[in-house]
C-alpha positions, 0 to 999 in steps of 0.5 A: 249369503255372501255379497252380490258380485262387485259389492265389498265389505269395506267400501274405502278400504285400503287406498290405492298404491299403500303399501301394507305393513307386512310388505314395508316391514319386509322393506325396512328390514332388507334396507337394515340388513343391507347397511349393517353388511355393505362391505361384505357385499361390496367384497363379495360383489369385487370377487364375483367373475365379471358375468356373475358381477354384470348378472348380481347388478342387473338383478338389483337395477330392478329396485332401483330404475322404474320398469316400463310398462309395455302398455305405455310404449305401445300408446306411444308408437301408436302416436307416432307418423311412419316418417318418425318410425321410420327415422327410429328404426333408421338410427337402430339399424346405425346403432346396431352396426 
């Protein structure tokens, strides 16, 4: 028969954020492979022409800075006045020029 819609089989399940083994081992062996050859890479890195170098550091930044969420900047605007907008967009313009 199979279960009703929104029941499930396991109701504590895995929690919430847990990172499952597959995933970690993947993680530790990627870490493991990263410090057994860190001069090769560095030297590898040092001989890139400056745009791959600028590409190879922006794609591993992903790993290492949190991204933003959209939803979390769209609530923020939405919290502030036009006068605050309005002196953000001011100092953009001042940056960009």
């Amino acid at each position: 028969m199979g279960l009703k819609k929104g029941m499930i089989n396991n109701p504590k399940g895995r929690p919430k954020g847990s990172v499952n083994k597959v995933t970690a081992d993947l993680r530790n062996r990627i870490s493991d492979f990263l410090d057994e050859n860190w001069e090769q890479l560095q030297n590898d890195f040092d001989n890139l022409d400056p745009k791959d170098r600028l590409l190879f550091y922006e794609r591993l930044l992903q790993y290492g800075l949190p991204k933003l969420q959209s939803t979390e900047l769209i609530s923020t605007i939405d919290q502030l006045s036009d006068q605050q907008l309005d002196y953000i967009i001011n100092e953009l313009k001042n940056t960009i020029k």
